[in-house]
MARFI-349729 format. One line per field, with one value per atom (N, C-alpha, C, O): residue number from 1; atom name; x, y, z. Coordinates in pm, whole numbers, plus 50000, padded with zeros to 5 digits. Example, Ala and Ser with C-alpha at 12.3 -4.5 7.8 and 13.67 -1.06 7.14 Angstrom:
2
pos = (1 1 1 1 2 2 2 2)
site = (N CA C O N CA C O)
X = (51319 51230 51320 51424 51285 51367 51290 51341)
Y = (49431 49550 49670 49668 49775 49894 50003 50114)
Z = (50780 50780 50780 50846 50708 50714 50787 50804)
//
This chain:
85
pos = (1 1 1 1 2 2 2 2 3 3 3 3 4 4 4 4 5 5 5 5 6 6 6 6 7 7 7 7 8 8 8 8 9 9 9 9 10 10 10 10 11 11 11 11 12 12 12 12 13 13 13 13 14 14 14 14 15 15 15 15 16 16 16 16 17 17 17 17 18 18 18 18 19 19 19 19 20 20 20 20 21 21 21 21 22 22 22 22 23 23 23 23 24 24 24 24 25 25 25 25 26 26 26 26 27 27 27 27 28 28 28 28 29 29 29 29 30 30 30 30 31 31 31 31 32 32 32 32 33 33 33 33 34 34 34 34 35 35 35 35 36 36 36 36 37 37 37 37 38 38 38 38 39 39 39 39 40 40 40 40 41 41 41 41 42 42 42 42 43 43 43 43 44 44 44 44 45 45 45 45 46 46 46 46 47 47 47 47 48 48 48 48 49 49 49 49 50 50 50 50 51 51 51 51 52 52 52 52 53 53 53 53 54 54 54 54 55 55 55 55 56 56 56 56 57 57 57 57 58 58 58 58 59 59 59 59 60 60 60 60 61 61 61 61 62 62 62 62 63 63 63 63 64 64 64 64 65 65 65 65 66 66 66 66 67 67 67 67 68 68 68 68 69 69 69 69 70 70 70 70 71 71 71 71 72 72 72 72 73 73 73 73 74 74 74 74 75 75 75 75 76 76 76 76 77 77 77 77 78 78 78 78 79 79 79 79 80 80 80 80 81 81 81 81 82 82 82 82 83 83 83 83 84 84 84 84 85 85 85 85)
site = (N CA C O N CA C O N CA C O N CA C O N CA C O N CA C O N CA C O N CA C O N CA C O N CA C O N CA C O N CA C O N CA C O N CA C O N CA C O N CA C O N CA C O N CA C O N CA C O N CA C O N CA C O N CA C O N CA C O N CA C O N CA C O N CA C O N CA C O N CA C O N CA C O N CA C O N CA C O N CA C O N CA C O N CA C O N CA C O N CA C O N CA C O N CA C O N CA C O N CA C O N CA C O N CA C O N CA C O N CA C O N CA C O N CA C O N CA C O N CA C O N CA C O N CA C O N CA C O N CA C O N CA C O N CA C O N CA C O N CA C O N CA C O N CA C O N CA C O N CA C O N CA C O N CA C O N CA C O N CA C O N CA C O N CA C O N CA C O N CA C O N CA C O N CA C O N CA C O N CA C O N CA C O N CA C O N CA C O N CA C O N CA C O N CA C O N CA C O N CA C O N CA C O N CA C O N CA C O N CA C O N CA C O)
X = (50084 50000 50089 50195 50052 50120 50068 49955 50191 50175 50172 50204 50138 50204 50293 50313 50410 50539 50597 50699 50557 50591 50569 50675 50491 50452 50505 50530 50526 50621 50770 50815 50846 50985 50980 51043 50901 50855 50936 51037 50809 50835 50966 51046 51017 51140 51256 51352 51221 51331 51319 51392 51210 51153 51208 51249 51197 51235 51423 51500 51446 51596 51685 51808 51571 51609 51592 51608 51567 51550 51463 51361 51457 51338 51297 51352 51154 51025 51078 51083 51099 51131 51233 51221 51356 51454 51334 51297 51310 51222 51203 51261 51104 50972 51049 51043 51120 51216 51238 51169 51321 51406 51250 51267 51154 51084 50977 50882 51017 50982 50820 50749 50788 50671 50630 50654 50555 50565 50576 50560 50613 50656 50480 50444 50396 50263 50201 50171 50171 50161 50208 50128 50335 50420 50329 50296 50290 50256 50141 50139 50033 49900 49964 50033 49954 49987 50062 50049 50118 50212 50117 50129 50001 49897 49831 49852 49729 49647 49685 49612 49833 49879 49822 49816 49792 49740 49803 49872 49777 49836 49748 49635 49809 49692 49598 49492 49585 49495 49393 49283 49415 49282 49277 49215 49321 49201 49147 49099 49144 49081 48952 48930 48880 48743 48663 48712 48576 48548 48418 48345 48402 48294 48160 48168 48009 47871 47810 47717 47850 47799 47889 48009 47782 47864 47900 47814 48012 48119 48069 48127 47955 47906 47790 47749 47731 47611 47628 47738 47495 47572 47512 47395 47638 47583 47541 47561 47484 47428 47319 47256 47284 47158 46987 46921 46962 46889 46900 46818 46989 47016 47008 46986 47036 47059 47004 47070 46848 46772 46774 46710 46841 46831 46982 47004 47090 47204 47216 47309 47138 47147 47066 47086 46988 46912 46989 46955 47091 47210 47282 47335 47310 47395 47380 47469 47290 47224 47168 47197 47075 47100 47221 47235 47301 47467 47579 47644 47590 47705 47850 47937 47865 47977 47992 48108 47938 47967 48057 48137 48025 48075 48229 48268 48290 48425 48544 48527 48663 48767 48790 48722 48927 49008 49093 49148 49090 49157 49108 49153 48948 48822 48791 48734 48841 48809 48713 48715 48601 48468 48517 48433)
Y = (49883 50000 50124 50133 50192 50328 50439 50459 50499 50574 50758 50814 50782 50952 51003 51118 50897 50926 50888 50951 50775 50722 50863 50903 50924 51029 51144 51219 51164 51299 51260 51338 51168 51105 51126 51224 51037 51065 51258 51303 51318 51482 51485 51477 51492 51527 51504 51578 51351 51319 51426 51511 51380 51452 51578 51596 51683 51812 51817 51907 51685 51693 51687 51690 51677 51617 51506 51487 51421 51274 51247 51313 51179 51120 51040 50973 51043 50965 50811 50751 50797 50594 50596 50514 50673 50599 50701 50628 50812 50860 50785 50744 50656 50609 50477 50426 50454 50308 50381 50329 50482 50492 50536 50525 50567 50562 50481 50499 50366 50218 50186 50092 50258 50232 50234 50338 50125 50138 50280 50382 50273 50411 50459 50575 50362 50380 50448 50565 50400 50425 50614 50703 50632 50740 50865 50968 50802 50907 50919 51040 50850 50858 50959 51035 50970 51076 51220 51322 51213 51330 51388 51511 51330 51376 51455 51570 51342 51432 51528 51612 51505 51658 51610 51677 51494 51469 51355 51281 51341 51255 51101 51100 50982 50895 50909 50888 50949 50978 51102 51092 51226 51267 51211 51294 51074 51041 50915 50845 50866 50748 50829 50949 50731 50723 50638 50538 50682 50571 50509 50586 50406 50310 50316 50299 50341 50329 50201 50173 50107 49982 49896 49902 49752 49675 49563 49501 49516 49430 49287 49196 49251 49107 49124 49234 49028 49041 49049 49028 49086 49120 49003 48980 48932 48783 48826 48743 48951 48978 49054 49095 49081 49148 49109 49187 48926 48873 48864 48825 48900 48892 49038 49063 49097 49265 49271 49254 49301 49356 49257 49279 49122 49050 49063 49044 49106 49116 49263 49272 49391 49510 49470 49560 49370 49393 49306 49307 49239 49146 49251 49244 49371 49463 49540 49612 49539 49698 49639 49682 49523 49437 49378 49348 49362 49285 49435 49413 49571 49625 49578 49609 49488 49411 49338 49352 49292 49231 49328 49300 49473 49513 49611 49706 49529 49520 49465 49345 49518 49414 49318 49296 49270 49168 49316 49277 49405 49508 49557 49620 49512 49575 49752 49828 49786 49910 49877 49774 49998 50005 50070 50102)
Z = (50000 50000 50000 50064 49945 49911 50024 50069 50052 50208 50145 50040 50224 50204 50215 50174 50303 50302 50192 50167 50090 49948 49871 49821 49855 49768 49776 49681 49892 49970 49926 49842 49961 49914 49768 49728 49657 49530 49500 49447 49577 49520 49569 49476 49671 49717 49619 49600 49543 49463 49324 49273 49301 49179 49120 49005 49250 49278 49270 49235 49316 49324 49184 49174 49067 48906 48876 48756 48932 48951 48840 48857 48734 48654 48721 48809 48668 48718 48776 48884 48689 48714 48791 48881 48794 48902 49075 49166 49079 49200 49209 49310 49133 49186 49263 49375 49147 49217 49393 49480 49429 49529 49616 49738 49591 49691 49723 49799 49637 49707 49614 49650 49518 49425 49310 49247 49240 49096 49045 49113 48885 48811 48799 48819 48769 48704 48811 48787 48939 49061 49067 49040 49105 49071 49016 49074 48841 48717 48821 48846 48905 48917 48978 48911 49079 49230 49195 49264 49113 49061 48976 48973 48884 48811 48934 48971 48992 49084 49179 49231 49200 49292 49456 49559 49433 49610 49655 49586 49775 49874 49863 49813 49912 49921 49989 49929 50143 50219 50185 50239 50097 50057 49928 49861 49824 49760 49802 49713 49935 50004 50005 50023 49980 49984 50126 50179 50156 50333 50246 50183 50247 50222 50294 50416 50231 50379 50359 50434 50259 50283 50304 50281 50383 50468 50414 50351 50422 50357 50384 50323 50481 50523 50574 50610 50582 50675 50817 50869 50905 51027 51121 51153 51157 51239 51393 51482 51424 51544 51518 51616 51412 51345 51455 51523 51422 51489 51662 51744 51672 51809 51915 52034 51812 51866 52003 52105 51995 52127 52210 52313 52201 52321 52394 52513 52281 52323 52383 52463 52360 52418 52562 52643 52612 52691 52815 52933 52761 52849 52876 52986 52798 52824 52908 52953 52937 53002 53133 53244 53104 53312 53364 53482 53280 53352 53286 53183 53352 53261 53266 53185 53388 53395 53239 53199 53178 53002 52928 52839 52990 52888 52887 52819 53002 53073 52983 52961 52922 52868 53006 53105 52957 53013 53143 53246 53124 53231 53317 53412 53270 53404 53372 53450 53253 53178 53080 53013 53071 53040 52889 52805)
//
């Protein structure tokens, strides 16, 4: 996965005269990769996108209101292993 520190290193070289392909080599990511990011002028993290649908079904779906209602008469359940809530 390509970091923002990959892309930042990238310019740094870039800036230093460096052609594309050896930059991209020394900062650890494809050349193709490289052309993308140097096109859009952005970082990976603002063109991540966050996802609103869910990747599986939810195996507590059917269970929900009986499992909120264990929760809420025992709040001890909802303790880690450190006894922090």
């Amino acid at each position: 996965m390509v970091t923002n520190s990959h892309i930042k290193r990238l310019r740094m070289l870039i800036n230093k005269g460096l052609t594309q392909e050896t930059a991209s080599e020394k900062a650890g990511i494809a050349e193709r990769t490289a052309r993308k990011y140097l096109k859009e002028g952005k970082l990976p993290d603002e063109l991540r996108k966050d996802h609103t649908w869910r990747t599986r079904e939810d195996p507590f779906r059917e269970d929900e209101d009986r499992i909120k209602e264990m929760l809420s008469d025992n709040p001890s359940l909802n303790e880690n292993r450190t006894g922090q809530v």
